[in-house]
C-alpha positions as CSV (number, residue, x, y, z in Angstrom):
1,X,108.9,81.7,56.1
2,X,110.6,85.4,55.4
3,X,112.6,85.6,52.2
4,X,116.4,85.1,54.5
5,X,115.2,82.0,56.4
6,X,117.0,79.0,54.9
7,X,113.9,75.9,54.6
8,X,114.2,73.3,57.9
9,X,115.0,70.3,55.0
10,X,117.6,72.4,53.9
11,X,119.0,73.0,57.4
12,X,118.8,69.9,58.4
13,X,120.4,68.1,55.9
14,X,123.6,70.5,56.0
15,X,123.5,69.6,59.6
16,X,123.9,65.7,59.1
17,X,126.1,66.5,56.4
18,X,128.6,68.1,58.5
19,X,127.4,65.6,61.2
20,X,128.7,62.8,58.9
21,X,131.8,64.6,57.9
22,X,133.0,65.8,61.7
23,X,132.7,61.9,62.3
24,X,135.9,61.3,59.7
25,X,138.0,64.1,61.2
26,X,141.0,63.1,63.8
27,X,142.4,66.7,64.7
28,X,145.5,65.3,66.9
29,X,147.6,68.0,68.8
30,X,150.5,67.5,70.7
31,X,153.7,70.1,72.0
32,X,157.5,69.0,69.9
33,X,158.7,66.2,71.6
34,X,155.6,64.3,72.8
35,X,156.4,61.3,70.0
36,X,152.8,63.3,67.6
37,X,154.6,62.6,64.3
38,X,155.4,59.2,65.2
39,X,152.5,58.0,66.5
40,X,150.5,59.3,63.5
41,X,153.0,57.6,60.9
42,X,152.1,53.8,62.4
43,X,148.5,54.7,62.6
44,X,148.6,55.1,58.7
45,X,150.9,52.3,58.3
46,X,148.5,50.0,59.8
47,X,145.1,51.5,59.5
48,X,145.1,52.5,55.3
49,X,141.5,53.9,55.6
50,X,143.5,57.0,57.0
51,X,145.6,59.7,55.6
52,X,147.5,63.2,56.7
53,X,144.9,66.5,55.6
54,X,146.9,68.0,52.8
55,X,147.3,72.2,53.3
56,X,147.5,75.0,51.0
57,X,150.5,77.1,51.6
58,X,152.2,80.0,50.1
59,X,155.7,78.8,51.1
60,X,158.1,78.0,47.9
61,X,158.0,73.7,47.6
62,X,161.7,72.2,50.3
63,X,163.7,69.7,49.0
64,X,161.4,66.6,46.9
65,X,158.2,68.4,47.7
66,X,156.1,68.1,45.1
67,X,152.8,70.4,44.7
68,X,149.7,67.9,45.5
69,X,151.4,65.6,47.3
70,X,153.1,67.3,50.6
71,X,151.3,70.7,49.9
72,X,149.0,72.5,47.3
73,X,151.6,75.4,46.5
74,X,150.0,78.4,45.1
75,X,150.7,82.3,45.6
76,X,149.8,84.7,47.7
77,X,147.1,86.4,45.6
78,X,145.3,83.2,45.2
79,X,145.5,82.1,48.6
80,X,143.9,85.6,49.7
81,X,141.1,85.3,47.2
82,X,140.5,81.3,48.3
83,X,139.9,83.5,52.2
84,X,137.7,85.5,50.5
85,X,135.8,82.7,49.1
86,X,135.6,81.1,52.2
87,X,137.4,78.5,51.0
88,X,139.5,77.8,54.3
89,X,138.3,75.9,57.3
90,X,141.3,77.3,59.3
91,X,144.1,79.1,58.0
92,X,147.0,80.8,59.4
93,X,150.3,82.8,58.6
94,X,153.3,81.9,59.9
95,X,156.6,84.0,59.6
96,X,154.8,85.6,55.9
97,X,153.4,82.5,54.6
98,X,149.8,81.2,54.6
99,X,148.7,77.8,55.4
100,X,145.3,76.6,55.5
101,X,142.9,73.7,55.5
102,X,140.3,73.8,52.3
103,X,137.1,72.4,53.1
104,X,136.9,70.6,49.7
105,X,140.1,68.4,50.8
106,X,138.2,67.4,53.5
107,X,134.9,66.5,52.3
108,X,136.1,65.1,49.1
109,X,138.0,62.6,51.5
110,X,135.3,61.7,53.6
111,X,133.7,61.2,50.3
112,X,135.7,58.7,49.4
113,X,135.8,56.8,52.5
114,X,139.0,57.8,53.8
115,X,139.1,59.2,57.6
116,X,140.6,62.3,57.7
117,X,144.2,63.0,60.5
118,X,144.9,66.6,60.8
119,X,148.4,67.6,63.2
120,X,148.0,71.3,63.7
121,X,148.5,73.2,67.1
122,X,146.5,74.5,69.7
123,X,145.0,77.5,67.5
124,X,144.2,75.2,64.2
125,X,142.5,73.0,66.2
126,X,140.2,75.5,67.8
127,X,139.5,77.4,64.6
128,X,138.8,74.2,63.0
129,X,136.2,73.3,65.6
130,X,134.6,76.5,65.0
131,X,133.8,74.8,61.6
132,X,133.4,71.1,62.4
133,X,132.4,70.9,66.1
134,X,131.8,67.5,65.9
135,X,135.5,66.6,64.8
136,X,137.3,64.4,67.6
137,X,140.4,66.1,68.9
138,X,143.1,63.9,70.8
139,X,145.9,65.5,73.2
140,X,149.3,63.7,72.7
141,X,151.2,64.4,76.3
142,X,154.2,63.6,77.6
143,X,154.1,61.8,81.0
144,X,155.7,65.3,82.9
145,X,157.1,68.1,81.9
146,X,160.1,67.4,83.1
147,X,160.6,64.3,81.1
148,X,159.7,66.6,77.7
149,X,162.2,68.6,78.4
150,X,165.3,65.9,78.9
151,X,163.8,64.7,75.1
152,X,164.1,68.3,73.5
153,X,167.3,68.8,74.9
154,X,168.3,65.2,74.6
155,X,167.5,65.9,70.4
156,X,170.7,68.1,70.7
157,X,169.3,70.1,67.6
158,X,167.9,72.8,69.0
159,X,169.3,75.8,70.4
160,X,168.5,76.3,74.4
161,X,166.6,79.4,73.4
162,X,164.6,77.3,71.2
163,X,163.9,74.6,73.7
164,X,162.8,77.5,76.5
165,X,160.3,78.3,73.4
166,X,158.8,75.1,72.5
167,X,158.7,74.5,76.5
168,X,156.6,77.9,76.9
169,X,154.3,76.5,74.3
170,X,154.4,73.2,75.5
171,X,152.7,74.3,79.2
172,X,150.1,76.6,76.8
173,X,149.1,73.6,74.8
174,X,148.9,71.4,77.7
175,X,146.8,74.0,79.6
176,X,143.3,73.9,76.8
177,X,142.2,71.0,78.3
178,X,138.6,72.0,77.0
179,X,139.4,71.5,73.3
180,X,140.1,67.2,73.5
181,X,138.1,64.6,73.4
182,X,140.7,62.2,74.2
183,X,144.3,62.1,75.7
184,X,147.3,59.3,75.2
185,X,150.1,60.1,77.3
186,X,153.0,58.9,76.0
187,X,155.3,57.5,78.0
188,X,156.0,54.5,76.8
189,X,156.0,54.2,72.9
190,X,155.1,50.6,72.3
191,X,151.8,51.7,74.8
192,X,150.9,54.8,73.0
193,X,151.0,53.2,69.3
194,X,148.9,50.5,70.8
195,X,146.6,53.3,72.2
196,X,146.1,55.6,69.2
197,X,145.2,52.8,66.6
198,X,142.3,51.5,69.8
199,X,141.3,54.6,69.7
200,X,140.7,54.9,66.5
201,X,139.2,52.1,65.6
202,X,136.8,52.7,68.6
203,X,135.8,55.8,66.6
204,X,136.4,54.6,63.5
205,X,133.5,52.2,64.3
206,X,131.0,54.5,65.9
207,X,131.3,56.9,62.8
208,X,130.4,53.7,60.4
209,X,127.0,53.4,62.6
């Protein structure tokens, strides 16, 4: 063995380590208006052994935000040195403010016995594989396009600039169809919560065996 090569046993049990971890990560994506937000607010309300990740950001707290519950707030120096620490499993900045995924909140949860739900877009979700390859990744689609766009406009609180937006990203999320596991369509809402809380006690399962 030359003095860089990490030991097989070593290897190997990093491997099932982040084998074991990937298995307690839901990475759900889904474009505005597909029903994401709700769908993953009745899976916690019936299935406790999950929770939302919780993200560092260098945003200022909204509203009742508190720091550890919504958000870790911290500035922007410290987020930098947390990159540069390879603290981050993804991270990104949006409009001048950081927000990332640490590893620690994830594998301290796993630890714990809690299943980990992540709602990030199309970009988080690949960078995240990149770290976790394992992690299952679920598509939340509307049933056409056409129908997502009659429920953004429908909202009445966007501005039809906004909606052309979130429709252009809609069709670029739609299009990675190599990055999920799994897809609910949801077109009826009674189905789909039926459908994401099957699913994941299907996988809850396989990850306790």
């Amino acid at each position: 063995m030359t003095s860089y090569e990490v030991p097989k046993g070593i290897a190997a049990s990093k491997a099932n380590e982040n084998a074991h971890v990937c298995a307690h990560m839901f990475i759900v994506v889904g474009p505005s208006g597909t029903g994401k937000s709700t769908l993953l607010g009745h899976l916690m309300d019936v299935r406790k052994s999950c929770g939302m990740s919780r993200s560092t950001t260098t945003r200022a707290p909204r509203g009742s935000e508190v720091n550890g519950v919504e958000y870790d707030f911290v500035d922007i120096p410290t987020f930098e040195k947390k990159i540069a620490n390879g603290d981050f499993a993804e991270y990104a900045n949006v409009f001048g403010n950081y927000y990332g995924t640490p590893h620690s909140m994830i594998v301290d949860n796993v630890k714990d016995g809690r299943d980990v739900l992540f709602d990030i877009d199309v970009q988080g979700a690949r960078n995240l594989k990149k770290q976790y390859p394992g992690a299952w990744c679920i598509l939340i689609a509307p049933p056409s396009m056409d129908v997502l766009e009659k429920r953004l406009r429908g909202r009445g609180t966007d501005a039809p600039e906004v909606i052309e937006k979130r429709l252009n990203t809609a069709r670029s999320e739609l299009a990675e169809t190599d990055l999920f596991d799994f897809m609910i369509v949801n077109d009826d809402l009674e189905t789909a919560k039926s459908q994401i809380v099957a699913l994941y006690d299907m996988l809850a399962l396989r990850a306790a065996h």
